[in-house]
N, C-alpha and C positions, 0 to 999 in steps of 0.2 A: 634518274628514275630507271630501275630493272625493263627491257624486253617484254612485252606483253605474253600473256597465253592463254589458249583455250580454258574456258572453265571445261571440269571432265565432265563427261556425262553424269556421273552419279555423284551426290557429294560427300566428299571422306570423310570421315569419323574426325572428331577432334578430341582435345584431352577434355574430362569434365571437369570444373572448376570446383567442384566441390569433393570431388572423390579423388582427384588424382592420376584414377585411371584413364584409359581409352574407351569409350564407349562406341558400339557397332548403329553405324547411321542404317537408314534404308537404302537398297541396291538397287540398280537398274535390272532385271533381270536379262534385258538383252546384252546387259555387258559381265555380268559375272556371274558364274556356277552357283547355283543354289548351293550344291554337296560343297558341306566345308569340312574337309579330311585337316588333320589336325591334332595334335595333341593340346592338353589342358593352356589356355590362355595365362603369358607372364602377364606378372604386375607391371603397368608403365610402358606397355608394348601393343601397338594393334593387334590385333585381331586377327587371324588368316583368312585370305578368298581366297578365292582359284576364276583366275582368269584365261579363257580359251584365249589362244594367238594362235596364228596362223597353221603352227603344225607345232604346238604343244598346247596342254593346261600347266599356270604356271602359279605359285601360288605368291602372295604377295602379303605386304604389309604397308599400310596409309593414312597418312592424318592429316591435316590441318589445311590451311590454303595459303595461298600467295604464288608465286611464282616456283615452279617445279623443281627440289631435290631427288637425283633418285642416288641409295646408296647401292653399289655394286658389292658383294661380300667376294674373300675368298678363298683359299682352301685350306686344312678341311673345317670351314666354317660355314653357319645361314645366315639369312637376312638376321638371327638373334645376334648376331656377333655387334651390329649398329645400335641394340639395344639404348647406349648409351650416351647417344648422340642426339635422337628422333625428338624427344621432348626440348631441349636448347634449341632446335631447330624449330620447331613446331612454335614454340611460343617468340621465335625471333621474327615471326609471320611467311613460314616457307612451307608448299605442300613436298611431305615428304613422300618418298613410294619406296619400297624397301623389299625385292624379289629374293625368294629364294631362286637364286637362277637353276639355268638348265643341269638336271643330272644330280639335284640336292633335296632332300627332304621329302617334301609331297607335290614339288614339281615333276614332271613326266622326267624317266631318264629314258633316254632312244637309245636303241641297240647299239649302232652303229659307230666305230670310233671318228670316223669322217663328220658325224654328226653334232662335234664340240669341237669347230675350229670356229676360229674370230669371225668369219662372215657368219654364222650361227647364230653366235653369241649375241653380236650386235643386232642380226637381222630380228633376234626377240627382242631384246630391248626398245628398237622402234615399234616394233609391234606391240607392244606394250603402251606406248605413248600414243597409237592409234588408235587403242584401246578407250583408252583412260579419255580421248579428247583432249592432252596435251599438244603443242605445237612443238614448245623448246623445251629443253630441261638443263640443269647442270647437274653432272656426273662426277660421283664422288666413289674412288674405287682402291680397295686394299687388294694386297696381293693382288693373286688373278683378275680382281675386279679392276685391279689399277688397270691392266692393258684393254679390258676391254671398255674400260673408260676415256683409258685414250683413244682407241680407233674408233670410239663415235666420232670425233670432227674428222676423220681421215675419211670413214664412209657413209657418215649419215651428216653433213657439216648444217645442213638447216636445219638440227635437232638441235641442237647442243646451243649453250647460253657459253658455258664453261667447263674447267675440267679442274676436282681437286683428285690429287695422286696421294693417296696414306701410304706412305714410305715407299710405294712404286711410284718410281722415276718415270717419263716419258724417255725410251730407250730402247733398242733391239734386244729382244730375249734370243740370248746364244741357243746356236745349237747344237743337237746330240753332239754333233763330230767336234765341236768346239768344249765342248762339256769332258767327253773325253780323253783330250788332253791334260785335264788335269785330275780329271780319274779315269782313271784305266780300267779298274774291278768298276764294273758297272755298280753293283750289288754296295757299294761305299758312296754312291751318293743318290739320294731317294728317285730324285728326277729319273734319272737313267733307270736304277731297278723300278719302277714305272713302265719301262715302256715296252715291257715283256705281258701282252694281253693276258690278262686272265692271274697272274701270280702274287702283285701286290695284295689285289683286292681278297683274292683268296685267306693271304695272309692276317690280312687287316679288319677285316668280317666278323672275325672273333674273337676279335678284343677290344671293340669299340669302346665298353667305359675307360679301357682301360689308358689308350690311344688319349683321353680327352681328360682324365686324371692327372698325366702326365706331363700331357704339352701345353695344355689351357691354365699356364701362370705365369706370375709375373718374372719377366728377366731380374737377372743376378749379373753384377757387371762383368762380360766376357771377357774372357783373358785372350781370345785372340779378336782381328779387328775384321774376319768378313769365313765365309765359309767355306772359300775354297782355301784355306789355312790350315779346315780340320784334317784329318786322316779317314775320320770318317762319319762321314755328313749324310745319314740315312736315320735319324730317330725313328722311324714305323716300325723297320725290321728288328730292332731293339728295344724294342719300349718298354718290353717286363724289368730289362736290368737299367735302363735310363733312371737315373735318380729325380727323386720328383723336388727339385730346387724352385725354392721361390711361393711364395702363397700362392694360393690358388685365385683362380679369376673367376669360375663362376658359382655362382650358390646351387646349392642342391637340387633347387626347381628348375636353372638352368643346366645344370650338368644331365640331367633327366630328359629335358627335351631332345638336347643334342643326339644324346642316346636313343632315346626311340624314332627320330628322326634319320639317323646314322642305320637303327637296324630296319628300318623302313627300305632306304633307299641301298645302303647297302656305301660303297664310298669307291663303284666302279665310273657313274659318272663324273665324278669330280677326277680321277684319276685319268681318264679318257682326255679331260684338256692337258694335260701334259705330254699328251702322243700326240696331239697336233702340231706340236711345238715348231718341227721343219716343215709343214703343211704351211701353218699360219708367215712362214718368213715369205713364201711363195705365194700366197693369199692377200696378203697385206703387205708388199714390201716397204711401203710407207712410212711402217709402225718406226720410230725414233731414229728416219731420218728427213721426211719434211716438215718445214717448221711450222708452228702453227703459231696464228695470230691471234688467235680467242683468248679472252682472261683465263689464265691457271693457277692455280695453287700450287706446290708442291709442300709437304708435310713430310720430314723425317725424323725417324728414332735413334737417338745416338746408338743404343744399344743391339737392335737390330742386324742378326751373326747372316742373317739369312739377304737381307737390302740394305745393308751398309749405305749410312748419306753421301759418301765420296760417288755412289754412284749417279747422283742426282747431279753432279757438278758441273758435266756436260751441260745444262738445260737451258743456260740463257742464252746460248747460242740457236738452239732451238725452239725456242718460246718467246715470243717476241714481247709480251703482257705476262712477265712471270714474276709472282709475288713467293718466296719460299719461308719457311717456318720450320726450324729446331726445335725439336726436343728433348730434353735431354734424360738421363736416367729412365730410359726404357725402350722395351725390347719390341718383339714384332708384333706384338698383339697391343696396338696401339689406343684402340679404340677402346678399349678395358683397363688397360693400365695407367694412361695420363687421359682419360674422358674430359676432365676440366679444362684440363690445355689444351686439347685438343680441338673442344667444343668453341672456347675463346677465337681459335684461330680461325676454323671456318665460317661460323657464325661473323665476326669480324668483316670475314670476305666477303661473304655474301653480301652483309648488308650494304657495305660500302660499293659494292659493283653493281646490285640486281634491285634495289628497294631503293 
């Protein structure tokens, strides 16, 4: 039998059986924002609120019940990116919670760059779970969201049930100085031309459909085996000559949101967690090198130029309860490109750990 948890204060919306979609339950109003900022509702996707936390409105996506999922999204993607998880999950019996996090969409983005390091990030996420009337949850995190899915048992460890990684490993994320040993032109790999305040985002501002045209499809199998192989590893500052290989991943209603969600927020907060990067090794130095004994997942993409699975390898030295899963023929947008497999795996996990 799963860990028990709080019912949440208000109860989530579930799918309707007859229509297919999500339908929007009744709120609590002392737990979530009347104003629901938003663009047009997808098919087969909650609904957005906007929940106040401590020192942000943050906006969210939620269904079903049972014991607590939340996905972690991450860059430069939303909570829409899980899209195609929330329903397998939902009808597997798990309440799902689905944030646009800090610095995305029609969540609050804070000025400050100091303001998107891992104690941040996490410290909303529990806030979020204090919110909602949750106890525990398990954490399911892509990219960015992979680390800060890991450092919930590092610093919130009686939240957390579990931890699945979508192709982020539990691992130290290098830093600048490390980073620059194998580029030297800052400007040839995105991370580093990143971390020049104010000039990515500049860049990137105005061309978002175009940004999301081009990187939002499916992998083509790479002809090298990880990214520090390329010469030059910056897609953003190249995107008009980037060739658009591989069908596309979202449909036109979701390419649309991304977009007006992107020229909403603009893509300075999400850019911001990249300059914390040698903040966060100082912050968290925990982050993939104590080991954690909670149930994990780990999920990789063979194709994946950007998290290579060699780098997950490490982890049964560090994971004491580590179950891992292959994927094969696909790239880093996991959760769009193998959804069935993907879906099997966790849902799998879950039930067998938490139900």
């Amino acid at each position: 039998m799963g860990l028990p948890t709080r019912r949440p204060h208000a109860t989530p919306p579930e799918f309707s059986a007859a229509t297919g979609h999500i339908y929007r339950a009744r709120r609590n109003p002392d737990s979530y924002d009347i104003t629901d900022r938003r663009s047009a509702p997808i098919l087969d996707f909650p609904e957005p609120k906007n929940v106040k936390l401590r020192e942000i409105s943050m906006q969210i996506h939620e269904a079903g019940s049972g014991p607590a999922v939340v996905l972690l999204h991450g860059f430069p993607e939303l909570a829409l990116s899980w899209q195609p998880q929330v329903r397998a999950l939902v009808n597997a019996g798990f309440h799902v919670i689905v944030p646009n996090q800090r610095g995305y969409g029609w969540t609050d983005v804070p000025e400050s760059i100091e303001s998107y390091d891992l104690v941040h990030l996490t410290d909303d996420i529990a806030a979020l779970l204090d919110k909602l009337g949750i106890e525990r949850a398990v954490f399911a995190g892509h990219d960015w969201g992979g680390f800060v899915a890991w450092a919930m048992p590092l610093r919130y460890p009686d939240r957390c049930l579990g931890v699945i990684g979508v192709n982020t490993p539990y691992i130290k994320f290098p830093t600048t100085a490390q980073l620059r040993i194998a580029f030297p032109d800052p400007e040839k790999l995105y991370i580093l031309w990143f971390q020049q305040p104010g000039v990515a985002e500049a860049f990137m501002d105005r061309k978002v459909r175009t940004i999301f045209e081009k990187l939002m499809r499916r992998a083509v199998k790479p002809e090298v085996a990880s990214m520090t192989q390329l010469r030059d590893a910056n897609p953003f500052k190249q995107i008009e000559q980037l060739p658009a290989a591989g069908e596309p991943l979202l449909t036109k209603e979701e390419l649309d949101a991304y977009v007006a969600a992107y020229e909403h927020s603009g893509f300075r907060g999400g850019i911001n967690w990249y300059r914390n990067i040698d903040r966060n090794s100082t912050l968290v130095p925990e982050l993939g090198v104590t080991k954690l004994t909670l149930p994990c997942l780990q999920v990789t993409a063979a194709w994946d130029v950007a998290i290579p699975p060699a780098m997950a390898d490490g982890m049964a030295a560090l994971c004491s309860d580590l179950k891992r899963h292959d994927i094969q023929s696909c790239g880093h947008w996991t959760q769009r490109e193998q959804p069935a497999e993907l879906n099997r795996a966790m849902v799998g996990w879950l039930k067998a750990r938490f139900k």
